[in-house]
N, C-alpha and C positions, 0 to 999 in steps of 0.2 A: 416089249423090249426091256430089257435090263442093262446093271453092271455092276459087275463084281471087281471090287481091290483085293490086292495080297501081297504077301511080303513085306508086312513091318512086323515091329519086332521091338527088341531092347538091343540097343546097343551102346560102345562107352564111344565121348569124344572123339574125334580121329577118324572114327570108320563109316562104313558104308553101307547102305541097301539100296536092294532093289523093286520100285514097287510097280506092279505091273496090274493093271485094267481090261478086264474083258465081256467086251459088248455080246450081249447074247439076244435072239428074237428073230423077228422078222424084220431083217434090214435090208433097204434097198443102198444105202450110203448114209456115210458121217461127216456131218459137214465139222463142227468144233469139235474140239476134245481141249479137254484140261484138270490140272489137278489142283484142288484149294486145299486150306488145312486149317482149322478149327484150335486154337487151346484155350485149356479150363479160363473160362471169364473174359476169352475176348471174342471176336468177331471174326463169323469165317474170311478166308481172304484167298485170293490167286494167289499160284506157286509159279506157275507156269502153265501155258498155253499155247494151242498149235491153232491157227486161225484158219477159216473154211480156205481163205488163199492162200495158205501154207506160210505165215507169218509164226514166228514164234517171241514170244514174251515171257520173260523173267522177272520175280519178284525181286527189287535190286536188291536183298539180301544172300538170297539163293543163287546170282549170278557167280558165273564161275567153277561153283561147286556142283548143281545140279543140271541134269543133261536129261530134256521131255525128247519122246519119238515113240513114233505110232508105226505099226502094221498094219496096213490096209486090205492085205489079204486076209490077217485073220482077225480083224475087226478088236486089234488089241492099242493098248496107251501104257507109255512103261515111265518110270521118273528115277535115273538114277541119281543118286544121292550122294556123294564125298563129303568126306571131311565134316561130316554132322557136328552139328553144334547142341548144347542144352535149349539153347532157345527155338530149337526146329524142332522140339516135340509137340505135337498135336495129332488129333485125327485127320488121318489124309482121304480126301474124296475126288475121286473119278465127277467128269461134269462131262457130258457130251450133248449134242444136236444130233438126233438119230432120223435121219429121213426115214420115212415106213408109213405104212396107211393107214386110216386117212387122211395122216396129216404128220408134218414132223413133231417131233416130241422135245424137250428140254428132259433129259433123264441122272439121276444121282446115281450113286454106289452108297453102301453103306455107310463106307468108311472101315480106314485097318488104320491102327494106333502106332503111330513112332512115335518110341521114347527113347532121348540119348541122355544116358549120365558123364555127368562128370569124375 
Protein backbone atom coordinates (compact mmCIF):
# COMPACT_ATOMS: atom_id res chain seq x y z
CA UNK A 1 0.00 0.00 0.00
CA UNK A 2 1.03 3.42 -0.57
CA UNK A 3 0.27 7.38 -0.89
CA UNK A 4 0.84 9.86 -2.81
CA UNK A 5 0.27 13.89 -2.19
CA UNK A 6 -0.22 16.70 -4.71
CA UNK A 7 -1.10 19.94 -5.37
CA UNK A 8 1.39 22.19 -3.62
CA UNK A 9 2.93 24.63 -5.11
CA UNK A 10 4.18 28.52 -4.56
CA UNK A 11 1.81 30.56 -3.75
CA UNK A 12 1.55 34.49 -2.47
CA UNK A 13 -0.19 35.37 1.05
CA UNK A 14 -4.04 35.42 0.64
CA UNK A 15 -4.45 32.36 -1.52
CA UNK A 16 -5.26 28.95 -1.63
CA UNK A 17 -4.49 25.31 -2.51
CA UNK A 18 -5.68 22.28 -2.85
CA UNK A 19 -3.80 19.25 -1.50
CA UNK A 20 -5.23 15.98 -2.19
CA UNK A 21 -3.91 12.20 -1.00
CA UNK A 22 -4.35 8.99 -2.77
CA UNK A 23 -4.22 5.65 -1.13
CA UNK A 24 -3.21 3.04 -3.63
CA UNK A 25 -2.70 -1.14 -2.93
CA UNK A 26 -4.37 -3.60 -1.68
CA UNK A 27 -6.93 -2.02 0.80
CA UNK A 28 -9.59 -3.71 2.48
CA UNK A 29 -10.35 0.05 4.58
CA UNK A 30 -8.89 3.09 6.31
CA UNK A 31 -9.37 3.50 9.39
CA UNK A 32 -7.13 7.32 10.18
CA UNK A 33 -6.06 9.61 7.76
CA UNK A 34 -4.37 12.84 8.33
CA UNK A 35 -2.08 15.51 7.13
CA UNK A 36 1.33 16.74 9.09
CA UNK A 37 3.76 19.20 7.82
CA UNK A 38 7.39 19.53 8.26
CA UNK A 39 9.43 23.02 8.08
CA UNK A 40 13.18 23.54 7.58
CA UNK A 41 14.52 22.89 11.40
CA UNK A 42 11.57 22.08 13.11
CA UNK A 43 9.40 19.13 13.94
CA UNK A 44 6.92 17.30 11.94
CA UNK A 45 3.48 18.26 13.40
CA UNK A 46 -0.62 17.44 12.81
CA UNK A 47 -2.47 19.79 10.47
CA UNK A 48 -5.48 18.03 10.65
CA UNK A 49 -7.14 14.82 11.20
CA UNK A 50 -10.09 12.53 10.41
CA UNK A 51 -10.28 9.84 13.25
CA UNK A 52 -11.18 5.99 12.62
CA UNK A 53 -14.83 7.54 14.38
CA UNK A 54 -14.96 10.32 12.10
CA UNK A 55 -13.69 12.87 14.67
CA UNK A 56 -11.86 15.57 13.05
CA UNK A 57 -8.94 17.99 14.61
CA UNK A 58 -7.37 21.04 13.66
CA UNK A 59 -4.00 22.33 14.27
CA UNK A 60 -5.34 25.65 16.24
CA UNK A 61 -3.39 27.64 13.83
CA UNK A 62 -5.05 26.21 10.64
CA UNK A 63 -8.43 26.40 12.25
CA UNK A 64 -10.74 28.31 10.17
CA UNK A 65 -8.65 28.50 7.21
CA UNK A 66 -8.19 24.86 6.52
CA UNK A 67 -11.07 22.35 5.68
CA UNK A 68 -9.56 18.07 5.84
CA UNK A 69 -12.28 15.51 4.05
CA UNK A 70 -11.85 12.14 2.69
CA UNK A 71 -13.49 9.95 -0.09
CA UNK A 72 -14.04 6.76 0.82
CA UNK A 73 -14.88 5.48 -2.28
CA UNK A 74 -11.88 6.47 -3.91
CA UNK A 75 -9.58 5.88 -0.98
CA UNK A 76 -8.62 9.58 -1.26
CA UNK A 77 -7.67 12.66 1.71
CA UNK A 78 -7.96 16.32 0.43
CA UNK A 79 -6.69 19.56 2.86
CA UNK A 80 -8.10 22.62 1.48
CA UNK A 81 -6.05 25.47 2.31
CA UNK A 82 -7.39 29.54 2.52
CA UNK A 83 -5.92 32.27 3.21
CA UNK A 84 -2.11 30.87 3.51
CA UNK A 85 0.05 32.44 5.63
CA UNK A 86 4.38 32.46 5.28
CA UNK A 87 4.34 30.46 8.23
CA UNK A 88 2.22 27.46 6.64
CA UNK A 89 5.17 26.60 4.42
CA UNK A 90 6.38 23.18 4.91
CA UNK A 91 6.37 19.88 3.38
CA UNK A 92 2.98 18.46 3.60
CA UNK A 93 2.41 14.53 4.42
CA UNK A 94 -0.47 12.30 3.94
CA UNK A 95 -0.49 9.82 7.24
CA UNK A 96 -3.03 7.03 7.12
CA UNK A 97 -3.94 3.54 8.98
CA UNK A 98 -4.42 1.28 6.00
CA UNK A 99 -6.29 -1.99 6.93
CA UNK A 100 -4.85 -4.71 4.38
CA UNK A 101 -2.98 -8.11 4.88
CA UNK A 102 -1.73 -9.30 7.12
CA UNK A 103 -1.98 -6.71 9.25
CA UNK A 104 -2.88 -3.05 9.11
CA UNK A 105 -0.02 -0.73 8.36
CA UNK A 106 0.93 2.95 9.68
CA UNK A 107 1.68 4.32 5.93
CA UNK A 108 3.49 7.99 4.81
CA UNK A 109 3.32 9.88 1.51
CA UNK A 110 6.32 11.47 0.46
CA UNK A 111 5.33 14.67 0.97
CA UNK A 112 4.53 17.90 -1.75
CA UNK A 113 6.19 21.22 -0.71
CA UNK A 114 3.87 24.56 0.11
CA UNK A 115 5.55 27.59 0.04
CA UNK A 116 3.69 30.90 0.53
CA UNK A 117 5.41 34.24 0.03
CA UNK A 118 4.80 37.15 1.29
Amino acid sequence: VQLEESGGGLVQAGGSLTLSCAASGSIYSIRYMGWYRQAPGKQRELVAEITSYGTINYEDSVKGRFTISRDNSKNMLYLQMNNLKPEDTAVYYCNAEIVTVPRPVDTWGHGTQVTVSS
